[in-house]
C-alpha distance (Angstrom), angle and dihedral (degrees) to the residues before:
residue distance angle dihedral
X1 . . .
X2 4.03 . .
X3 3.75 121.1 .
X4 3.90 113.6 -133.8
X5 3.96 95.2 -139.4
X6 4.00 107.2 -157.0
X7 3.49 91.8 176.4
X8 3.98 90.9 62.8
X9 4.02 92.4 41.2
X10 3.95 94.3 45.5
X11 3.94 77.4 49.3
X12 3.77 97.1 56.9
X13 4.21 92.9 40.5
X14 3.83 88.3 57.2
X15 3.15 96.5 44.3
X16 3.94 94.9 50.8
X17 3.63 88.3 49.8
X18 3.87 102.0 43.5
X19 4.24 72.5 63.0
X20 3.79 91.1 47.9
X21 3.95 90.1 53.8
X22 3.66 98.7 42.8
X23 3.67 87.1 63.1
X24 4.15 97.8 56.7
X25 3.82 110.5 102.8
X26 3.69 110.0 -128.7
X27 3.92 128.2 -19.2
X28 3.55 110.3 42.0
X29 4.31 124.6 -144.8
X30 3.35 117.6 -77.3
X31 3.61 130.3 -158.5
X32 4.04 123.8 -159.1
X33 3.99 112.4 -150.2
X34 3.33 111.4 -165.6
X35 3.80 113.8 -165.8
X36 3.76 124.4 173.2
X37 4.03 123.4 -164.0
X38 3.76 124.7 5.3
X39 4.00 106.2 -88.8
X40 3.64 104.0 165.7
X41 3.92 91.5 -136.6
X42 3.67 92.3 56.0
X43 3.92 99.1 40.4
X44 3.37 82.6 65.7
X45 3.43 102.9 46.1
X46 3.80 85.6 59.1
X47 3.38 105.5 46.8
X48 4.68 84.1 46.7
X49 4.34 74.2 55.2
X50 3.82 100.4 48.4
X51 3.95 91.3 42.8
X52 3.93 95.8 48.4
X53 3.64 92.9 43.8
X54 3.80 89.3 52.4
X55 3.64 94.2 55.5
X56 3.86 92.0 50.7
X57 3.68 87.7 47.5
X58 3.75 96.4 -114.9
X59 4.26 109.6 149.0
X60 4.04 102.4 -130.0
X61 3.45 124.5 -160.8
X62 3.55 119.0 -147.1
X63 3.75 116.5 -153.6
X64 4.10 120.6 177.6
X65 3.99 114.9 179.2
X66 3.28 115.3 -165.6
X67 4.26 112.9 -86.0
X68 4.05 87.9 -116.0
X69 4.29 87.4 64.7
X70 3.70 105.4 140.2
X71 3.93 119.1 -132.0
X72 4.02 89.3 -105.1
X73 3.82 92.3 52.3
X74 3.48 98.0 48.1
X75 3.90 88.6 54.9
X76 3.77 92.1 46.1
X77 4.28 83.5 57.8
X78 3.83 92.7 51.3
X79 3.98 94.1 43.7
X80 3.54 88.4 54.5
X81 4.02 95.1 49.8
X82 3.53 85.4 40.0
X83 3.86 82.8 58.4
X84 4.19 95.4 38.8
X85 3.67 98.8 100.7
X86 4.05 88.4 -159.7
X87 3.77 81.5 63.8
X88 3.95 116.1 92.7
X89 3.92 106.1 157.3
X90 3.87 125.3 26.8
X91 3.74 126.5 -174.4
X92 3.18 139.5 -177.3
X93 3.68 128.3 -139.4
X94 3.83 112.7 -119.6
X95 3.26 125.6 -127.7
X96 3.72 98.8 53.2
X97 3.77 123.3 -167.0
X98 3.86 115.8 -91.2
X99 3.02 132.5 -79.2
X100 3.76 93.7 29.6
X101 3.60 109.9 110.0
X102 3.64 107.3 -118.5
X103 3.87 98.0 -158.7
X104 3.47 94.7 46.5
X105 4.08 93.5 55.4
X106 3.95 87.0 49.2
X107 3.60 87.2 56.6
X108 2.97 96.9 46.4
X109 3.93 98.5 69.9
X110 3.92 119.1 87.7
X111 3.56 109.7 -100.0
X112 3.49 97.2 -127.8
X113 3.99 91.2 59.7
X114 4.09 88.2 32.2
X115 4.42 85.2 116.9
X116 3.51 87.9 163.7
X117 4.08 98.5 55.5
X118 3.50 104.9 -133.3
X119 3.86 101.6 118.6
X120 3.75 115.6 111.8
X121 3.62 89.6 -118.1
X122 3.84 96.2 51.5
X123 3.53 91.2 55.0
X124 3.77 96.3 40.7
X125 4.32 79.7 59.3
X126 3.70 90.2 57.2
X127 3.79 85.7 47.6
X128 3.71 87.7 52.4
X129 3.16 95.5 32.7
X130 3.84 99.4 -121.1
X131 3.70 113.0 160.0
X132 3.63 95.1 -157.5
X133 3.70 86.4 83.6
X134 3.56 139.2 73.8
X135 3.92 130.3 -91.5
X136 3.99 108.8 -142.8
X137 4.19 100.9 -110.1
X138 3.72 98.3 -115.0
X139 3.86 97.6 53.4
X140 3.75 94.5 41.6
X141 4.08 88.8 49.7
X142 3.65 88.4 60.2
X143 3.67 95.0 50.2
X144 3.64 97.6 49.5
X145 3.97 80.8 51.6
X146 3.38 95.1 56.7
X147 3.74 93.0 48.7
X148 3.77 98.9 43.7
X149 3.85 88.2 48.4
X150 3.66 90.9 51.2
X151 3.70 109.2 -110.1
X152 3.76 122.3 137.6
X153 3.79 113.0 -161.4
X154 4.00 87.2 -154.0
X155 4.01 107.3 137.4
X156 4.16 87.9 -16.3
X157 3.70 113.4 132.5
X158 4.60 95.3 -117.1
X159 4.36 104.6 -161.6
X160 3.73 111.2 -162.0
X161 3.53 112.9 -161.6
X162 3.97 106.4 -158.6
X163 3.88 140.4 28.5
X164 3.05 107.0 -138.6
X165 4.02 116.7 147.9
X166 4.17 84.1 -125.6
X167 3.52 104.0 54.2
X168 3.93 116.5 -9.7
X169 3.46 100.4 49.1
X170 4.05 103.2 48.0
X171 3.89 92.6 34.4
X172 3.53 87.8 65.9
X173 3.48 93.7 49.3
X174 3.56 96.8 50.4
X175 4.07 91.4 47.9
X176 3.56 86.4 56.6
X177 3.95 103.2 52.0
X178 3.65 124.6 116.1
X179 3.70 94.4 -109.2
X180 3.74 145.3 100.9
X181 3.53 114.5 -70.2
X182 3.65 91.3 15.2
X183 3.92 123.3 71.8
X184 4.00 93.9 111.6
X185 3.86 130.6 145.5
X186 3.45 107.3 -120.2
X187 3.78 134.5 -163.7
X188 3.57 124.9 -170.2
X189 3.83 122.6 -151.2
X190 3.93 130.5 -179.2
X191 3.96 136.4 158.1
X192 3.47 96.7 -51.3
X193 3.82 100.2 51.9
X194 3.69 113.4 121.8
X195 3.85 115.7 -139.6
X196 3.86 94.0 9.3
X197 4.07 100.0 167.7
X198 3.96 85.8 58.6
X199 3.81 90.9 56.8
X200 4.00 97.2 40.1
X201 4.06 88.4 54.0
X202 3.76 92.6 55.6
X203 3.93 86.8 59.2
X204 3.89 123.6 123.3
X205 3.66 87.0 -177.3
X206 3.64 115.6 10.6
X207 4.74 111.9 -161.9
X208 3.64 104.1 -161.7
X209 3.87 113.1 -161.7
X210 3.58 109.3 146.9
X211 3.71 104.6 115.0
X212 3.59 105.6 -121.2
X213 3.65 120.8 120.5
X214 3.79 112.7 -114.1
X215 3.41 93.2 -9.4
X216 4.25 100.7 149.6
X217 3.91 108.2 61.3
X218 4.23 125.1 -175.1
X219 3.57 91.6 -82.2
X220 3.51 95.1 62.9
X221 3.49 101.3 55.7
X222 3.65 140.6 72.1
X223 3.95 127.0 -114.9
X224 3.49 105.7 -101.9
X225 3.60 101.0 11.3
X226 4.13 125.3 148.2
X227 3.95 108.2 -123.7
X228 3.64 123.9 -163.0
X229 3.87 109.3 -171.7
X230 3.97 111.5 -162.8
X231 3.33 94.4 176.1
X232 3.85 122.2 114.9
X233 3.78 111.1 -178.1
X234 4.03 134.9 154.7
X235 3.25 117.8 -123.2
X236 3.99 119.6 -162.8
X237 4.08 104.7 -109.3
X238 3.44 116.0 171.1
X239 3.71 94.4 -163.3
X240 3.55 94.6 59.2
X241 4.05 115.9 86.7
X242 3.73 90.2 -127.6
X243 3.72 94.3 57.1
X244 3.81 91.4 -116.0
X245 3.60 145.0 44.0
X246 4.14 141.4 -128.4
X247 3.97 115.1 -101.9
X248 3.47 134.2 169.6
X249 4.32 131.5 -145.9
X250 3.90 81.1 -87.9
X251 3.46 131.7 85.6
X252 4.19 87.3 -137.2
X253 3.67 95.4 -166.6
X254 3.31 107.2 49.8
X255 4.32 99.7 32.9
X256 4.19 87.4 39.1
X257 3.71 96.6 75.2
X258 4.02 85.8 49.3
X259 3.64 95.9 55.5
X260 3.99 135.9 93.3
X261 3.92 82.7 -158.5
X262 3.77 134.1 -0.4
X263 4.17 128.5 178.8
X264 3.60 104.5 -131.6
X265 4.13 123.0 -142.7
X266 2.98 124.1 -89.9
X267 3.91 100.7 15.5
X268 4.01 94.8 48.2
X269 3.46 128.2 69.7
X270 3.87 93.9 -1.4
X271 3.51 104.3 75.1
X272 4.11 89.9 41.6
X273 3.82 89.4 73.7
X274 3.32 102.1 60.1
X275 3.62 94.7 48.2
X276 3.94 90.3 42.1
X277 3.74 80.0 57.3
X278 3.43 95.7 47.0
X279 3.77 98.5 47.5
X280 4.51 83.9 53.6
X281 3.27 89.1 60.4
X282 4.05 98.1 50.2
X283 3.47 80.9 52.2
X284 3.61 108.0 41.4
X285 3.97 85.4 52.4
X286 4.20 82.8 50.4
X287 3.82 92.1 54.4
X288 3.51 91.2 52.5
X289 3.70 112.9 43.8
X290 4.21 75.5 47.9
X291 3.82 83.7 64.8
């Protein structure tokens, strides 16, 4: 069994484009992160953001409206980065406050600055299969996984577990396309799939992003089978000082020893998405400047 180590890929992505960005004459990319309210979760998601884009050499702009923004004013804020033209990337700090409308905000970004991929017409490109566009962070991560860990999804049968617009959704799309490294047969399954163990055991490569902790156990997975486990849960653990403890979708233990390669959690998927994010943005500010 080979452990997928996202910490060490992430690693060699930001280091290839800290290279990239030392090369560009003059203004450097910039990235605004928008974050409203203090959730814990996604304070530190932005500072992880602001600290890897520093490295690279990528200017971020950190912008915090107040929690008690109105729907209206947060789409004022975006329209005028969206206008900014020393803005390239703009992203928006999920979870938002309620009872902003999340979809609506992510559409509301211009799809050429849309870093994070959730615009309609980003993920009508992946669809289409338009590389001018760009791949949603988490999805993307997992592919550049795959391919640095030597897995082709060519004729392998590629089970998604989950819908969601975020990850389910575009990482089937992207295991589908015509291109090297892709080319798999994908099946998606979510809560209303009858008979699910039956389908997870005839997986090659089996994505699990469906937000329950532990979730995939031995008997649902194929000898020999590569496992990618986007799932980032807390678990209650009263040994732990924090009260709790990190899991993924997978019940590691038990489907590890099962595996020809696993991702583990935390040190997967995680640290792909900021460098997926980060590697947008190098190219968002590319598109441009080629305008």
């Amino acid at each position: 069994m080979e452990l997928i180590d996202g910490n060490q890929v992430a690693t060699a992505i930001i280091a290839e484009l800290k290279q990239e960005v030392a090369a560009f004459a003059g203004r450097k990319p910039c990235i605004a992160l928008v974050r409203v309210g203090e959730d814990p979760a996604s304070v530190s998601y932005v500072r992880k953001k602001e600290k890897t884009a520093a490295e690279i050499g990528v200017t971020s702009r950190i912008i915090l409206p107040p929690v008690t923004i109105t729907q209206a004013e947060l789409c004022r804020l975006i329209d005028d980065l969206n206008a900014d033209d020393t803005v390239d990337g703009i992203l928006v700090q999920s979870p938002l406050p309620k009872p902003i409308n999340e979809v609506a905000v992510f559409r509301r970004v211009a799809p050429g600055k849309d870093v994070d991929g959730f615009n309609t017409i980003n993920l009508g490109k992946v669809a289409q299969e338009d590389d001018t566009g760009f791949v949603s962070c988490t999805p993307a991560g997992i592919m550049e996984l795959l391919a640095r860990s030597g897995t082709d999804l060519k004729g392998k049968h590629v089970v998604v577990l989950g819908r969601s617009l975020i990850v389910g959704k575009p990482v089937a799309l992207l295991a589908l396309q015509k291109r090297a490294g892709a080319n798999g047969t994908v099946t998606i399954c979510h809560s209303a799939t009858a008979n699910l163990p039956a389908i997870t055991r005839q997986a090659d490569v089996l994505i699990a992003a469906i937000g329950r902790a532990e979730f995939v156990t031995a008997d649902m997975v194929k000898p020999g089978a590569v496992v990618i486990d986007v799932g980032i849960n807390r678990v209650p653990d009263a040994t732990k000082k924090t009260g709790y403890r990190l899991t993924g979708d997978v019940h590691f233990s038990s489907v590890a020893p099962l595996c020809s390669k696993i991702t583990p959690v935390p040190g997967g998927v995680g640290p792909m998405t900021v460098a997926m994010l980060m590697k947008n943005t190098v190219k968002a500010f590319r598109l441009r400047a080629a305008h």
